[in-house]
N, C-alpha and C positions, 0 to 999 in steps of 0.2 A: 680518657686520655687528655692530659692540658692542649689547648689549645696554643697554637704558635702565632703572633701577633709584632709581626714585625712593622718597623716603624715605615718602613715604605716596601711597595711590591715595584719590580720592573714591568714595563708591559714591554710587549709587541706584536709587529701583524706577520704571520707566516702564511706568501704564497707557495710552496710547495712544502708537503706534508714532509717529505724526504730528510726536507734538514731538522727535522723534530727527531731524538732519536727514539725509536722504536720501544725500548725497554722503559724508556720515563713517559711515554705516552701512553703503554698500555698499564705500570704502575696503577696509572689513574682510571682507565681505561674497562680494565678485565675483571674488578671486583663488581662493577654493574650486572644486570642480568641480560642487560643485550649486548647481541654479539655486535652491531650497527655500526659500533664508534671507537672499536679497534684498529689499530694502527695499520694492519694489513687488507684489512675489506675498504677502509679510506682511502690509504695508498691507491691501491687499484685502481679506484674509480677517477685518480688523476693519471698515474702512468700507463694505463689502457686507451686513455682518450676519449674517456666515458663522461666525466665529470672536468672541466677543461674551459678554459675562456673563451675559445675558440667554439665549442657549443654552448655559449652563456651562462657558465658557472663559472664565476672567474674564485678560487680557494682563494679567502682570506681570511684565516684560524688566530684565534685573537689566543695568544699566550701571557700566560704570566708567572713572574719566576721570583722566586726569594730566595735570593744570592746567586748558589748555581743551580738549585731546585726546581725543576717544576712545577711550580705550584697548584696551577690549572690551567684547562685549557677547554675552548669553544671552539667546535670545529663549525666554519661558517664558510658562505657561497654571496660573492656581489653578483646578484640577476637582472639582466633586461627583459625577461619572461617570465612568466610562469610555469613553464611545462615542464613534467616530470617531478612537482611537487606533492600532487594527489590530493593538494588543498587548494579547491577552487575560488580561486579569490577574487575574479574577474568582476563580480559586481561590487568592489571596492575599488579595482581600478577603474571602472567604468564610473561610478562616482567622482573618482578622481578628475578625470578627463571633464564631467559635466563642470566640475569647480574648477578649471584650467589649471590643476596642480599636476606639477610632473611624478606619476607612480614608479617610473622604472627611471634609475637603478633603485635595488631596493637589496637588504642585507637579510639574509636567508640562513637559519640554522636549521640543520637538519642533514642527515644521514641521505644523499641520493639517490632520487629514486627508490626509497624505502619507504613505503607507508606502512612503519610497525612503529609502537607506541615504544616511547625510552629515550626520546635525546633528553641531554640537561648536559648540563654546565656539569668538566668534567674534574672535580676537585681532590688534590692530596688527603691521602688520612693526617687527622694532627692538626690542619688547617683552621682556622675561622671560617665557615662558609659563609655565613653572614656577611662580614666584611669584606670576603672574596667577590661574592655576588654584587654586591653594591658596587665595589671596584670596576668590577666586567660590563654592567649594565650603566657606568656611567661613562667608561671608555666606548663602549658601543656609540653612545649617544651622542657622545663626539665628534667618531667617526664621520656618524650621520649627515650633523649638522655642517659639519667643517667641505665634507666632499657633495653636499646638495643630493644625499640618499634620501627617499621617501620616508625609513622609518626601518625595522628590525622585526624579524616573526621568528617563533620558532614552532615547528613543525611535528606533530606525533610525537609528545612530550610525555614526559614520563607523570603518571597521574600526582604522585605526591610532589613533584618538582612545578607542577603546574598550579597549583595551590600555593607553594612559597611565591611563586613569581608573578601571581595577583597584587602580593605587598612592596612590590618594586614597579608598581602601575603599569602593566601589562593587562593587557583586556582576552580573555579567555573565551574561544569559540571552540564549541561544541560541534561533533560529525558521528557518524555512525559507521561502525567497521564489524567487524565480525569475530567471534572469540568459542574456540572448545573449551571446557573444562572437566579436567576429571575429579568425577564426583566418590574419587574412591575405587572406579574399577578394576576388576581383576581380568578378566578376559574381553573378548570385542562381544561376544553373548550376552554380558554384564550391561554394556552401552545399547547394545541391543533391548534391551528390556525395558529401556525406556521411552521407548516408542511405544504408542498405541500401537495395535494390533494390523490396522491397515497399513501403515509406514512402517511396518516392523517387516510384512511380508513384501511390500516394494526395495526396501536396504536388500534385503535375501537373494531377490529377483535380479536385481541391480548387479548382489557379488556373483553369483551365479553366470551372469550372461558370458561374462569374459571366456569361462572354464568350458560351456558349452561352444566357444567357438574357436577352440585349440590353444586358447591365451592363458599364461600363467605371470604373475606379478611375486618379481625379487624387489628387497631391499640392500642398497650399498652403503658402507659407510667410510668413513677415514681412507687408509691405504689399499681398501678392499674394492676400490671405486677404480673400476677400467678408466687408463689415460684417453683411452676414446668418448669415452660419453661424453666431456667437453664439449669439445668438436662440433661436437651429434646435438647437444642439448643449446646449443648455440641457433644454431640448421631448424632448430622445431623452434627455439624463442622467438626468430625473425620470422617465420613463417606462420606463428599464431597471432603478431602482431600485425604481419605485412594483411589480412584478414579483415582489420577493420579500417583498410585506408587510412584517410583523416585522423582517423580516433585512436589509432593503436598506441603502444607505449614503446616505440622500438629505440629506445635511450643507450643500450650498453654496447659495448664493441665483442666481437668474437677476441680481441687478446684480455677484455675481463674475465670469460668464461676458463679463457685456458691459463689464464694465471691463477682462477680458485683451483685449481690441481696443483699447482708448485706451490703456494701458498697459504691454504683458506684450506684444504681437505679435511683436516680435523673436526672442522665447524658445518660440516656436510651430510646431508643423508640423500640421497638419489633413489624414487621408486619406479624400478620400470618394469613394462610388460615388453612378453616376449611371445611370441608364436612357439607352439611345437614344434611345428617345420624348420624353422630359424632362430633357435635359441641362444644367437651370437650376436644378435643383432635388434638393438630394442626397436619396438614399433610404435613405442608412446613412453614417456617418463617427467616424472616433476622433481624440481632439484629441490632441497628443502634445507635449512640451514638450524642447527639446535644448539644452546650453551644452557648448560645447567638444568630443570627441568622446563625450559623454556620449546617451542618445537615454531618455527614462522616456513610458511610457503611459499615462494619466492617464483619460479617460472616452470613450465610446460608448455609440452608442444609433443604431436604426434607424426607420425608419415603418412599416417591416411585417417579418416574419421572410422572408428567403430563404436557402437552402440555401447554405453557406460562405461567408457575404458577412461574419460575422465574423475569421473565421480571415483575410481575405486585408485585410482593410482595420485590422484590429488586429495580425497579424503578418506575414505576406506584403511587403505591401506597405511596409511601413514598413522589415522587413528589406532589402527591396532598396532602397529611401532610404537605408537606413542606410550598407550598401556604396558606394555612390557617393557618399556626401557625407562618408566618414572615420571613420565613428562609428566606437567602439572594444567598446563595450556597450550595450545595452538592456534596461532595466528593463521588461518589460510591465505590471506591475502587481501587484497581491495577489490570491492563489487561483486556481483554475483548473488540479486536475494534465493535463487537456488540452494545455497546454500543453507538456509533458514529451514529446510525440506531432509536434511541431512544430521542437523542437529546442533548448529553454529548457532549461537545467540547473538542477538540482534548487542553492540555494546560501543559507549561512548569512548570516543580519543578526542584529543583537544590542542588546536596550536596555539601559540600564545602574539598577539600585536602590539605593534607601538607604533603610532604614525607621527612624524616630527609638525607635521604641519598642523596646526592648534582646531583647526575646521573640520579635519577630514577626521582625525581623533575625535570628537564629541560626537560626530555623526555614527559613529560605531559603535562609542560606547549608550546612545542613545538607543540603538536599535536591537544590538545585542541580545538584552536580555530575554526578546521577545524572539528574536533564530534560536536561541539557544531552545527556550522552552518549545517552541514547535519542532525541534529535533528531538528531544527527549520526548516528546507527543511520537515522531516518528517509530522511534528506537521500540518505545512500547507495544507498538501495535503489531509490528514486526514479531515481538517476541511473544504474544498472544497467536498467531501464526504457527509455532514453532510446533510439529507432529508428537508430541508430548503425552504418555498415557494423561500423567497430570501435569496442569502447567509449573513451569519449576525453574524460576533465575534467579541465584542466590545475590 
C-alpha cells in the first residue's frame, strides 16, 4: 500500500479519552493483538475513577491528525508516582534524588495497571510510521522539556516496537514475566505429557483435589457471563489485595468492574468454581480477558481459601480453555515463581526510557547493559527449573 506523506501532521494533547471518537481510535486500535489499548478498556479506566488525576494518572494522549483523520495516537499518563506501573523504577528515582534532579512529573505510556506486553504507538494503515514516530517522539520531547517532566518511558512494549524505538534513542530495559505457549496441543492430556512424571502426577493431584471436595469449575464467556460476577469479582479483587497491606495492588474501582459488563464483555472469559451444595454462587473465580488467539489473567479472588482452588481456576482451567478455543499464548499475570512449577516459562518484556536531564541519561545507559544481562541470567535459570520431562523453550 503507498504510503501517505503529508506535508505537515496536526498534533494535540487529549485529556479525556471521550472526546477521541471511539470508531477512529479503535480503527487504529483493534488490528493489534492486545486488547489493552482499545477505546473501551481506556475509557473505563478514566470514567470509573480508576485511572484519573486525582489518583496521579493525570490522561494526557498525544494525537495526531492529517486533515480530519486520525492518523495516530499515544495513549499516555503525566505521574507523580510510580504505583500501579509493575515497572519498578525506584532505583532511578532514587538516583535522581542522590543528583538533586526532580524525577516526578514524569510522562508514562502504558495501558493501566496492565503488565501485559503490546503498548506502541498506535498508527493508521496507509501512514509513514517512520515519519509518524519521529513526529510523536519529538512532540513528546517537547512536552517534556517545555513543562520541566523528567523524561518519557513506555511500559510492557510490544517486542518488535521495542527494537524500532532503540533507533529513536530510547534505552531498553529488560524484566522477567511469565508466558504459556501452545506447543500444538490438542487436549489438556497433551500438556500434560510434558511434564516429567512426578509434576505430571502433582498437576493430577492438584485437579483432582477440587472434585473431591464437592467443587466443580465452569467457564463464562461473552453474554453467557452472570451480571453478578461483577459485583462478586470486584468483593474477591479487593479482598486478595486488601491481604498484602502495604503491597497489594488495589488500583481499580468497583464501577470498572461493572462497566466490563456493559461494555468490555466480549473481551472476557470468567472461571469459576462452585460448590455442589451452592451451585449459584461462585466460591472462587479469575476474570481473564482474550482477543484473537491471545488469552492474559487479569484478577482473582475467593470467599474462603481452599486447597488448589487457585491453581486450577487461574491456570488449569483456563489452559484447558485455552486448547480448545485456539489460543496460541497465555499471559497469567505478574509474579508468582509458582507458576514456573505449572508450566509458565520464565520470559523477557521490556519498557523503553528517555531521561531529559543529560546526567541521569548516561547513568542508565551506562549500567543498562549489565541489568539487562543479569536478568536474562535470571530469566534462564528460572526456566532450567521448569518440571519438564525435557527441558524445552523455544
Amino acid at each position: 500500500m503507498t504510503k501517505r506523506r503529508p506535508s505537515s501532521y496536526a498534533i494535540s494533547w487529549i485529556q479525556q479519552l471521550s472526546k477521541i471518537d471511539r470508531d477512529a481510535w479503535d480503527a487504529l486500535a483493534k488490528p493489534l493483538s492486545t486488547p489493552f489499548l482499545e477505546w473501551d478498556w481506556l475509557r473505563l479506566m478514566e470514567t470509573s475513577g480508576s485511572a484519573t488525576a486525582k489518583k496521579g494518572w493525570l490522561p494526557h494522549h498525544l494525537t495526531v491528525w492529517s486533515g480530519e483523520n486520525l492518523a495516530a495516537v499515544a495513549p499516555m499518563y503525566v505521574k507523580g508516582h510510580s504505583a500501579g506501573e509493575f515497572v519498578f523504577d525506584h532505583v532511578w528515582a532514587d538516583v535522581a534524588g542522590r543528583l538533586e534532579i526532580r524525577y516526578y512529573p514524569k510522562l508514562v505510556g502504558m495501558s493501566p495497571f496492565t503488565p501485559m506486553s503490546g503498548y506502541r504507538f498506535l498508527i493508521a494503515d496507509g501512514e509513514d510510521e517512520l515519519e509518524l514516530t519521529s513526529t510523536m517522539v519529538a512532540e513528546i520531547d517537547r512536552l517534556c522539556r517545555h513543562f520541566n517532566i523528567s523524561g518519557s518511558s513506555f511500559l510492557f512494549v510490544d517486542p518488535r516496537w521495542h527494537r524500532n524505538m532503540l533507533n529513536h534513542g530510547f534505552s531498553g530495559w529488560r524484566h522477567q514475566s511469565y508466558a504459556w505457549e501452545n506447543q500444538g496441543y490438542k487436549t489438556f492430556d497433551d500438556y500434560l505429557s510434558i511434564f516429567n512424571s512426578n509434576q505430571r502426577r502433582n498437576i493430577k493431584r492438584e485437579r483432582n483435589k477440587l472434585e473431591k471436595q464437592g467443587i466443580f469449575v465452569k467457564t463464562f464467556t461473552g453474554k453467557d457471563i452472570p451480571g453478578t460476577f461483577f459485583s462478586i469479582m470486584y468483593s474477591y479483587y479487593e479482598h486478595t489485595n486488601d491481604k498484602f497491606g502495604p503491597w497489594g495492588c488495589k488500583y481499580l474501582t468497583k464501577p470498572f468492574f461493572e462497566g466490563l459488563y456493559q461494555h468490555y464483555d466480549h473481551r472476557l472469559l470468567f472461571v469459576a468454581a462452585f460448590e455442589e451444595s451452592d451451585p449459584s454462587s461462585p466460591l472462587g473465580m479469575s476474570l481473564l480477558v482474550t482477543k484473537g488467539d491471545q488469552l492474559y489473567g487479569r484478577y482473582w479472588g475467593c470467599a474462603r481459601q481452599v486447597s488448589s482452588l487457585h491453581f486450577n481456576v487461574c491456570y488449569y482451567s483456563p489452559i484447558e480453555w485455552a486448547i480448545a478455543n485456539g489460543i496460541q499464548r497465555f499471559d497469567p499475570g505478574a509474579g508468582g515463581a509458582h507458576k514456573i512449577r505449572r508450566g509458565f516459562a520464565a520470559v523477557s518484556n521490556y519498557s523503553l526510557h528517555r531521561f531529559c536531564d543529560p546526567g541521569l541519561l548516561q547513568i542508565m545507559k551506562t549500567h543498562l547493559d549489565e541489568i539487562n544481562r543479569l536478568e536474562q541470567e535470571q530469566i534462564d535459570a528460572l526456566n532450567h527449573e521448569l518440571p519438564f520431562a525435557q527441558y524445552r523453550i523455544n
